[in-house]
KOLNUSE-862928 format. One record per residue (C-alpha): residue in one letter; x, y, z. Coordinates in steps of 0.2 Angstrom, whole numbers, plus 5000, padded with zeros to 4 digits. Layout:
N
aXYZ...
//
This chain:
866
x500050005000x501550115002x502250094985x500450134978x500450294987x502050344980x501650284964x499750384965x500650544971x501850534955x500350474943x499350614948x500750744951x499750874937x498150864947x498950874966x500051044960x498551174966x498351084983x500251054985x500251264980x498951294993x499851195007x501551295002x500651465003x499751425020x501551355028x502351475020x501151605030x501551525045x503451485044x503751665039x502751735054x503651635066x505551685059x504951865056x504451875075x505851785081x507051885071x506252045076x506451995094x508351945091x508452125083x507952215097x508852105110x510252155098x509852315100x509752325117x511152245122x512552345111x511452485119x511952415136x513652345131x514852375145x513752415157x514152325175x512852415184x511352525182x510852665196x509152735193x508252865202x506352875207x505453025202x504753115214x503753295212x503753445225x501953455220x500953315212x500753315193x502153485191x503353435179x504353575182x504953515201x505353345198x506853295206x507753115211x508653055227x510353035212x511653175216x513053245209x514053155226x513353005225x513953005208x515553045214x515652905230x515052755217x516452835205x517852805219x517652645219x519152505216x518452415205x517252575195x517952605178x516752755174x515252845178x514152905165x512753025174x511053025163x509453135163x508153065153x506753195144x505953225129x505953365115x505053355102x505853435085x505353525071x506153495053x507053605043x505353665035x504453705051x503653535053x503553455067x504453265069x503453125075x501953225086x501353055085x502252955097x503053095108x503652985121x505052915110x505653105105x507153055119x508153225127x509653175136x511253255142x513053235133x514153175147x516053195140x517153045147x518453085159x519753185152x520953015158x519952905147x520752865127x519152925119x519053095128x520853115120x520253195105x520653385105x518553435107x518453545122x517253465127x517753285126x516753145118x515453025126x515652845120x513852795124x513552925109x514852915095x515153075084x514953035065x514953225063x515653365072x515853385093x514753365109x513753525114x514553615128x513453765132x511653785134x511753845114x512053705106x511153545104x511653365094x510453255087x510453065079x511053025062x509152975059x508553115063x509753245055x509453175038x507453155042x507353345046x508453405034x509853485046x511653495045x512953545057x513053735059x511053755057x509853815070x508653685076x507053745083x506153615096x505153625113x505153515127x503753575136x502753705127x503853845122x505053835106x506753845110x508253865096x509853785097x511353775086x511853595078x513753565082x513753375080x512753205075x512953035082x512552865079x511452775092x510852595095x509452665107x507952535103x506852685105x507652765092x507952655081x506052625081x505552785074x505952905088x507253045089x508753105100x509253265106x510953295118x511053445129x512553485139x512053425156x511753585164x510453645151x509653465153x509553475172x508953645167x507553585158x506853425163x507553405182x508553495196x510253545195x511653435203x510253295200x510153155186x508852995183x510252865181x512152815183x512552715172x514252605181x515752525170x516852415179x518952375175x519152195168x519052045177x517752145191x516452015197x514552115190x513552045206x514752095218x515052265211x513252285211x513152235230x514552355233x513552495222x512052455232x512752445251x513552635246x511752725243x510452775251x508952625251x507552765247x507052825230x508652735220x508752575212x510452475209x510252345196x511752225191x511952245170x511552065167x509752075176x509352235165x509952175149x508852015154x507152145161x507352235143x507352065134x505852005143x504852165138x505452165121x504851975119x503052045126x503052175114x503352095099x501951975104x500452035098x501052065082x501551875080x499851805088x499151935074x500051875059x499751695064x497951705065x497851755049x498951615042x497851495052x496351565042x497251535025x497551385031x495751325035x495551395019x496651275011x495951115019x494351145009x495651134994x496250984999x494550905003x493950924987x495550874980x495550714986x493750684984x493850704964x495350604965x494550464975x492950474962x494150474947x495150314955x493450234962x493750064947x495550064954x495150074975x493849944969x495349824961x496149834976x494849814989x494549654978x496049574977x496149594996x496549785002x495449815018x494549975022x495950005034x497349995020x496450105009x496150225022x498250225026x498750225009x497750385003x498550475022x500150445016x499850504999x499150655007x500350625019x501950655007x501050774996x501050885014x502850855019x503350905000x502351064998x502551115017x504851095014x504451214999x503351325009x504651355023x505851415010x504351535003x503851595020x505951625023x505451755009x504051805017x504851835032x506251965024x505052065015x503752085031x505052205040x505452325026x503352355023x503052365038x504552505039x503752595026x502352615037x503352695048x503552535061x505352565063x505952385063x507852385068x508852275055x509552125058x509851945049x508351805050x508451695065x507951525061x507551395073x507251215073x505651235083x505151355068x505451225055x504651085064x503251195066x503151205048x503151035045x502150965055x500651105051x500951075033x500750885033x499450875048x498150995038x498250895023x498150725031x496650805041x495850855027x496250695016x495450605030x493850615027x493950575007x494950425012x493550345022x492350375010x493450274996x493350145010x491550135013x491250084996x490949904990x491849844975x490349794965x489849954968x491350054963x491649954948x489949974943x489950164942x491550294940x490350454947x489150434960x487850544965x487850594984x486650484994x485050585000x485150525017x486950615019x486050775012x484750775023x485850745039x487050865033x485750995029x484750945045x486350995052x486751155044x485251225048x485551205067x487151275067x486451415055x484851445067x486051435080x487251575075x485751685069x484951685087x486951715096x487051865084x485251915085x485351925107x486952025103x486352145094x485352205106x486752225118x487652405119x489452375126x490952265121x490952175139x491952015139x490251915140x489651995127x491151985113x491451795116x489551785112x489951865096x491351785092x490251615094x488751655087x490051715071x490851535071x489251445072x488551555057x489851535046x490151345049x488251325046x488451405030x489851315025x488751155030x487151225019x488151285005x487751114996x485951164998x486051324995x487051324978x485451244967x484451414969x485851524969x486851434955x485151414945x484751584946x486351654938x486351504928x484751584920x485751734916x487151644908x485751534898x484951684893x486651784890x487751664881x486551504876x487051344875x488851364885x487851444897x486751304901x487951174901x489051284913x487451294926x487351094924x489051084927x489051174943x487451104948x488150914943x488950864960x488551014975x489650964988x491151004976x490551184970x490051214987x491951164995x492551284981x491351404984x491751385003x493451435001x493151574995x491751625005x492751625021x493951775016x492451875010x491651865026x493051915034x493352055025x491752085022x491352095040x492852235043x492452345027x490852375037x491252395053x492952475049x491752605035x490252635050x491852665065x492452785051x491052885050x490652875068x492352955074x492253075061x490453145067x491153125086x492753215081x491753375081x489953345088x489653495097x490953585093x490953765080x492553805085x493553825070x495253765077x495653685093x497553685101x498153555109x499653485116x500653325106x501253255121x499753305131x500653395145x499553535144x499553725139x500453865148x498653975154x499754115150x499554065132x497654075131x497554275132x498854275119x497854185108x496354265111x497154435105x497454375088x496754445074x495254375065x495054255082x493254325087x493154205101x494054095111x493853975126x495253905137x494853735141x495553645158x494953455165x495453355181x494353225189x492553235198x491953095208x490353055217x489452895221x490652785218x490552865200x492252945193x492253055178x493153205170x492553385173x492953525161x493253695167x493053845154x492354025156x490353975153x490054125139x491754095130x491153915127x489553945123x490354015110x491453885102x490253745107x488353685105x487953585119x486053555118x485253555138x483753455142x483753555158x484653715165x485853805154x487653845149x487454025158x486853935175x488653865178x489653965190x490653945206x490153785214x488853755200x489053615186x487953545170x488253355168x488153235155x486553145151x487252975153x488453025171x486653105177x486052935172x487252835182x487552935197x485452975199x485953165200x484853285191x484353495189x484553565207x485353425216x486853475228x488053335230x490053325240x491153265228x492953235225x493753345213x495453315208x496853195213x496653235232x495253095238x495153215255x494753355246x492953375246x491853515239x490053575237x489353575221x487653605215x486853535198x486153655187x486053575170x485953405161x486653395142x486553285130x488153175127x489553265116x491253285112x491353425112x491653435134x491753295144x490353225157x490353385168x490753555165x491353685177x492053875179x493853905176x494253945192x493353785200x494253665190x496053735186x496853735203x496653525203x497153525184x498753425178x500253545181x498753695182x498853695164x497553695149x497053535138x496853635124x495953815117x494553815106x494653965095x493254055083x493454135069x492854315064x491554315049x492654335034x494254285040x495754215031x495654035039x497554015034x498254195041x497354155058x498153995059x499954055056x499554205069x498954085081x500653995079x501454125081x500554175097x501054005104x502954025098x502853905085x503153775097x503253595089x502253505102x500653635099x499753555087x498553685078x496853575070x495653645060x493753525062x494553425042x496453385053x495353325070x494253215060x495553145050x496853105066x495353035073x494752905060x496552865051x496952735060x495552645056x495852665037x497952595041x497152445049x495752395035x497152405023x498452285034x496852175036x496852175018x498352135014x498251985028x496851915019x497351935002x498351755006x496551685010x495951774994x497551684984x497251514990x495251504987x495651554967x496951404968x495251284974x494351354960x495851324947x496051154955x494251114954x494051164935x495651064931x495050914941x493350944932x494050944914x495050804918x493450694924x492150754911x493450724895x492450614887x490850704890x491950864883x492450774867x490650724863x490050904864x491450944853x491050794840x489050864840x489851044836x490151164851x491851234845x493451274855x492851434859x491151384866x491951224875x493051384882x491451484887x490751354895x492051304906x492351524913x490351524914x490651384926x491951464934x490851624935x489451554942x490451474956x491451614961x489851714961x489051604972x490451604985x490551804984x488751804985x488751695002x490351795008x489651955005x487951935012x488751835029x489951965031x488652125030x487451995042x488851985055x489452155053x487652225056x487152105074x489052145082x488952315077x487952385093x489352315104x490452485099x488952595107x489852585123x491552655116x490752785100x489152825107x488952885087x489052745080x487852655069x488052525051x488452625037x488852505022x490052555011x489352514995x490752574984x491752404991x490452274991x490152304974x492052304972x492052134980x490752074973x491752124955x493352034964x492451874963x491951874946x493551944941x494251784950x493051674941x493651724924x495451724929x495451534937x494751484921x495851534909x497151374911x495751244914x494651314896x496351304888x496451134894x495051074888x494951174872x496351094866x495750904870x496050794856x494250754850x494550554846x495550544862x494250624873x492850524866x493650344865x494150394885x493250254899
//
C-alpha cells in the first residue's frame, strides 16, 4: 500500500500541483510569521544589548514631584555626590550620569517630527568621558561620550548648542552649523547643531528621535540641578557584576534609587521586548491559520475528485484483498507525502515572506531595527508538522469514503451521486448550526457594550454562522447557482446552460469551492463594514458639538501654559475663544472628567443641547452633567451633591447641579468654571483652546498667527474640524488596509480551489467534453462554458461571503455603542460592489488554464476515454 501511494502521488502529480500550492502558501504564511517574529525579537535584544554593552551596573532614580502632577519640580534622590562616592570605587571603571526627557523637534521646513508617538522624542544630556579616558583624547573641548559616537562634528557644551541622531538629522533635513527649533514642554526653543551621532537606542531605532544637551541645560530643563535619573556603572576587567552591584548598592541610600546588576537589565529589557513583539505574531498567525482552513477545503475536494476518478482502481484493490483500513492508510500517506513536500517548499517561501514583512511594515513607519533571520528548529518543525497534519486531516475524510464503498459498487459506476440520506443529515445539520448562529448574533445585537460576555458571544454566534453556511452551501448552491445560471442561459446559450449543469452536477464539490472562498469574504466583508460605520462614527464624534473652527492642543498632552490662552485670544480674526481645563470629579462611587471653561466663552465655540438648565447657569460651585453620568449617578437639575474633585480623595467640595446635556464631544461628562476646575488640573495647565473665527476671516492667516501666538512650538498642534476628523478616523483606514493585505493570502488560495476544481473537472468529464465537441460546440464555446462555470461558482461563494459578512457586521455592530456612542451600520457600497466584482474577476481568471485545457482535448481521444 506504500508503494501505491508513491506511485498515485507521482501518477497524479498534474492534478495534486493546486493543493500542494495551497499547502506551500498556507506553511509558508505560517513559517514566515514565526521567523519574522523571532528575528524581530533577536533584533531588538540586539539592539538592546550593544545599547547596554559594557554596562556592570545600572543606578536609577525614582521620580518624585514637589507638587503632584508639576513637571517642572521633579527631582530624584541621584546626586551629583553620589555620583561621585559610586565613582571612587576599586573596582568602578566610569560613571556615566543620565537625565532622561523628551523634545519634540521640528524639521528643517517647520514641521514637526513624529507628534505622534511623543514619548519616543528622547532628550538626554551629553556626558564627555573623563578627560583620563582614550576616547576623551580627541582635542573637542568638550570631550566625547562613548555611549553616543560622533559621525559628525563635537558634543554640545553650552546651553546653545544641541546634537541630534543620524536618523533624525537626515529625516529633518539639518546639517551641522544649522539652528534647530524644538520644545520640550510648550515653548520653542532654538539651538545650534554642532554634531550628530550614531545610536543603538531601541527607541530610536524604532522611529523615535534623539536630542543631547549639555548636562546643565538638561538638568535645566527636565530636572533639578546637581540631580540625574540614572548612573550608568562600567567596571575594570575581570570585576565580578554581582558583587559590584552589592557594593554599588550597600554605598546608597535604600530610598528612592534602584541598583540593578547589568546582566538582570539586559535580561528585564529582553523579557519586555519578547512581550512586545507578541501581539503582532499572535496577529500574523491567526491570519495564516485562516488561510490555512481555507486550504483544507482545497484539499478536501481534491482528494474527493481524485478518489471518484480512482473509484474502478480502489475497487481492484479492495477486491484482490485491500481492507477498508489499508485503503484508508494508503490515501493518508499519499496526502501524507503530498504535505511533507509542499510544506519543505513552503518554509523556503515563507523564509521570503519573512524578509519582506520588516521592510513593509517600515514603510509604514513601524521602525523595525535590522538584523539577519533567525531560524529555529522549533520553527521548521512547526512548519512541518502543520503542513502535513492539515492535509492528512483534510484527506481523511475522502479516504474513508473510498473505504466505505463495495467493490461491486465501485466498479459498477465511475461518478456517484451523493446519497439523499447524507443530504438530509448534513442539511438537518446546517440548519442548526445556522439557526444557531442567527439567534447568538440576534441576542447580541441587542446588547450596547463590548463586555467580555458579550464579545465571546459574538465571536460564537460568528463561528456557528459561518460553519452552518459552509454545511448548507450544498443546499443552497441549486437556487443560487440556478438563478445565475438563467442569466448565463439567457446571455450566452447553449455554453451557458451546460455551465449551470455543470456546477449544479455534484453540489458538495461547488459548494467546498465555493466555501473557500466564501470564508475570506466574510471576513473582509465583516471589517469593510464595521471598519466603513467606526469611520464615519469618529468622524461625526470628532466634532459633535463643537463650532469652534480650530482647537489647540498639546502632542504629548502635557497641557497648555494658561498664559498662552490670552495670547491667543488677542489674535486677529480670532472672534472668540475658550480656554479649556479638565481633572477628575467623583461621586457615588461614579468617577468621571470635569471640564472647566469660562461658561460664555464656550458657549461660543460649542453647541451643547440642555434638556434641563443651561450653559449660563454654571458658575462657582455649580455644574451641568452629562445625560448618561446623570443617568448613572441618579443626580439631576438642582441636586447638591459632596464630591471629590481632583487627585486629592480628601478634598471634598459642594457642588450643586444646574443642568443636564445631552452626550457630546465636544466637553466631557461635567462642566465647570475655570476657576473651580484649574487649581486640581494636571500641572494647572490647559488641555487645549478652542478658538472661533471672525465672519470673513482668512482661515489660513489665523492659523499662522495663532502659531505664532504659541511660539511656533512643535508640540502645539493647531487642528482645523477636516485635521481632527482625520487624526481621529486614520487609524481605522491603516488597519482595513493591513487586514487586507492579511487576507489577500485567504483570497490567493480559494482562486487556487477553484483552478484545482476546474482542472480536476475537465479531467473527469473528458469524454463528456469530446462528445460536445463531436455534435459541434467549437473550442471557443467548450471555452465559454468552462469560465461560465467558473463564474457562476465564484459568484455563488461572493454572494454567500458578501451577504454573511454584512449579516455579521450588522448584529455585532451595537457592541461599539459603549465605546462611539455615534456609531451605527453604514455599508460601504462602493466595496461590496467591488468585492462582489473581485469574485467574478476571480472566476474568469481561474478559468483561463482549465478552458485552455479542455479546448485543446484531442476530440477522438476524449471520446474513446472510459
Amino acid at each position: 500500500m506504500l508503494r501505491t501511494a508513491v506511485r498515485n502521488v507521482f501518477a497524479h502529480k498534474a492534478r495534486l500541483i493546486m493543493t500542494a500550492l495551497a499547502v506551500m502558501l498556507g506553511v509558508a504564511f505560517v513559517s514566515g510569521t514565526l521567523v519574522f517574529g523571532d528575528s524581530v525579537a533577536q533584533a531588538l535584544r540586539g539592539a538592546s544589548a550593544k545599547n547596554l554593552e559594557g554596562v556592570a551596573v545600572s543606578v536609577q532614580g525614582d521620580s518624585e514631584f514637589a507638587e503632584e502632577g508639576v513637571g517642572e519640580d521633579r527631582h530624584t534622590a541621584l546626586t551629583s555626590d553620589l555620583a561621585e562616592k559610586v565613582r571612587a570605587l576599586p573596582s568602578v571603571a566610569s560613571v556615566r550620569p543620565t537625565v532622561n526627557g523628551n523634545a519634540t523637534l521640528a524639521a528643517k521646513d517647520g514641521e514637526p517630527l513624529n507628534t505622534d508617538n511623543t514619548w519616543q522624542n528622547l532628550a538626554l544630556n551629553y556626558a564627555p568621558d573623563s578627560p583620563d579616558s582614550p576616547d576623551a583624547r580627541n582635542g573637542d573641548p568638550g570631550g566625547k561620550d562613548s555611549q553616543f559616537p560622533l559621525a559628525e562634528g563635537r558634543g554640545p557644551a553650552d546651553s546653545g548648542e544641541l546634537a541630534l541622531d543620524r536618523r533624525t538629522a537626515e529625516k529633518a533635513g539639518y546639517r551641522v552649523g544649522d539652528t534647530v527649533r524644538f520644545a520640550t514642554d510648550g515653548p520653542a526653543l532654538t539651538k545650534k547643531l554642532v554634531g550628530v551621532v550614531d545610536t543603538d537606542d531601541p527607541r530610536v531605532t524604532a522611529g523615535g528621535s534623539l536630542a543631547l544637551l549639555d548636562t546643565a541645560t538638561a538638568q535645566k530643563l527636565f530636572l533639578q540641578p546637581g540631580q540625574f535619573d540614572e548612573l550608568t556603572v562600567r567596571s575594570t576587567p575581570g570585576t565580578d557584576e554581582e558583587k559590584l552591584t552589592h557594593e554599588v548598592r550597600a554605598l546608597l541610600p535604600t530610598d528612592g534609587i534602584t541598583v540593578t546588576s547589568g546582566t538582570t537589565l539586559a535580561n528585564e529589557q529582553a523579557d519586555q521586548i519578547a512581550k512586545s513583539t507578541e501581539w503582532l505574531t499572535r496577529m500574523l498567525l491567526v491570519f495564516a491559520g485562516i488561510a490555512l482552513f481555507v486550504g483544507v477545503f482545497i484539499i478536501a475536494n481534491t482528494f474527493t475528485m481524485l478518489i471518484a476518478q480512482r473509484s474502478r482502481e480502489t475497487a481492484l484493490l479492495r477486491a484482490v484483498g485491500a481492507s477498508r483500513r489499508q485503503v484508508v492508510r494508503a490515501v493518508l500517506i499519499e496526502a501524507g507525502l503530498l504535505g511533507l513536500v509542499a510544506s519543505a517548499a513552503g518554509f523556503g517561501l515563507g523564509l521570503g515572506i519573512a524578509a519582506l514583512l520588516r521592510p513593509l511594515l517600515n514603510a509604514s513607519g513601524a521602525g523595525m531595527p535590522g538584523g539577519p533571520l533567525v531560524v529555529s528548529a522549533g520553527t521548521l518543525g512547526w512548519s512541518l508538522v502543520v503542513g502535513v497534519g492539515v492535509t492528512v486531516f483534510a484527506a481523511w475524510l475522502p479516504s474513508r469514503k473510498a473505504a466505505k464503498i463495495a467493490p461491486v459498487e465501485a466498479l459498477s459506476s465511475v461518478d456517484q451521486a451523493p446519497k439523499r440520506r447524507g443530504m438530509v443529515l448534513r442539511n438537518t445539520l446546517g440548519g442548526l448550526l445556522t439557526g444557531l448562529g442567527v439567534l447568538i448574533m440576534l441576542y447580541v445585537s441587542t446588547q450596547d457594550d463590548g463586555a467580555e460576555d458579550n464579545l465571546m458571544a459574538a465571536a460564537a454566534g460568528a463561528l456557528l454562522t459561518m460553519t452552518g453556511m459552509i454545511v448548507l452551501a450544498p443546499l443552497l448552491s441549486r437556487p443560487l447557482v440556478s438563478l445565475a445560471g438563467a442569466v448565463t442561459t439567457r446571455l450566452f446559450g447553449v455554453s451557458g446552460k451546460l455551465a449551470k449543469e455543470n456546477a449544479l452536477r455534484n453540489p458538495r464539490r461547488t459548494a467546498a469551492t465555493a466555501s473557500a472562498l466564501m470564508i475570506g469574504l466574510v471576513l473582509i466583508t465583516g471589517m469593510s463594514v464595521v471598519g466603513n460605520s467606526m469611520e464615519t462614527a469618529l468622524k461625526k464624534q470628532a466634532v459633535l458639538g463643537l463650532t469652534a473652527d480650530y482647537k489647540v492642543s498639546n502632542a504629548s498632552y502635557e497641557g497648555i501654559d494658561p498664559a498662552l490662552g490670552a495670547k491667543v485670544a488677542d489674535t486677529p480674526d480670532a472672534a472668540s475663544t475658550a480656554p479649556v481645563c479638565t481633572t477628575f470629579l467623583e461621586t457615588r462611587g461614579q468617577a468621571v472628567t470635569l471640564t472647566g471653561a469660562d461658561p460664555r466663552e464656550l458657549g461660543e465655540v460649542t453647541d451643547l443641547k440642555f434638556s434641563s438648565g443651561s450653559l449660563d447657569d454654571v458658575g462657582p460651585g455649580k455644574i451641568a452633567l452629562s445625560e448618561e453620568w446623570a443617568k448613572k449617578t441618579g443626580l439631576s437639575a438642582g441636586d447638591t451633591f459632596q464630591g471629590t474633585v481632583g487627585f486629592d480623595d480628601d478634598d471634598k467640595k459642594k457642588l450643586t447641579v444646574v443642568g443636564v446635556y445631552e452626550d457630546t464631544r465636544a466637553v466631557e461628562e461635567a462642566v465647570g468654571t475655570t476657576a473651580d476646575v484649574l487649581p486640581y488640573a494636571a500641572g494647572k495647565k490647559l488641555d487645549n483652546i478652542l478658538v472661533k473665527a471672525a465672519p470673513g476671516a482668512d482661515m489660513d492667516a489665523l492659523e499662522h498667527d495663532i502659531r505664532t501666538a504659541l511660539g511656533n512650538s512643535p508640540l502645539l498642534q493647531v487642528q482645523d474640524q477636516e485635521q481632527l476628523t482625520k487624526a481621529e478616523s486614520s487609524e481605522i483606514g491603516t488597519m482595513l488596509n493591513m487586514m487586507y493585505g492579511l487576507l489577500g493570502m485567504a483570497v490567493v488560495i480559494a482562486v487556487l480551489g477553484v483552478i484545482n476544481t476546474l482542472a480536476m473537472s475537465v479531467f473527469e468529464r473528458t469524454r463528456e467534453i469530446g462528445l460536445l465537441r463531436a455534435i459541434g460546440l467549437d473550442d471557443r464555446g467548450v471555452k465559454k462554458m468552462v469560465r461560465l462555470e467558473s463564474v457562476v461558482i465564484s459568484l455563488f461563494g461572493a454572494a454567500l461571503g458578501i451577504g454573511t459578512g454584512v449579516f455579521l457586521a450588522w448584529s455585532s455592530g451595537s457592541l461599539m455603542g459603549s465605546s462611539v456612542t455615534t456609531y451605527e451600520t453604514v455599508l460601504p457600497w462602493g466595496r461590496l460592489t467591488l468585492f462582489l466584482l473581485v469574485g467574478l474577476a476571480i472566476g474568469v481568471l481561474a478559468a483561463v488554464w482549465p478552458a485552455r485545457r479542455a479546448a485543446r482535448l484531442n476530440v477522438l481521444r476524449a471520446v474513446s476515454t472510459q
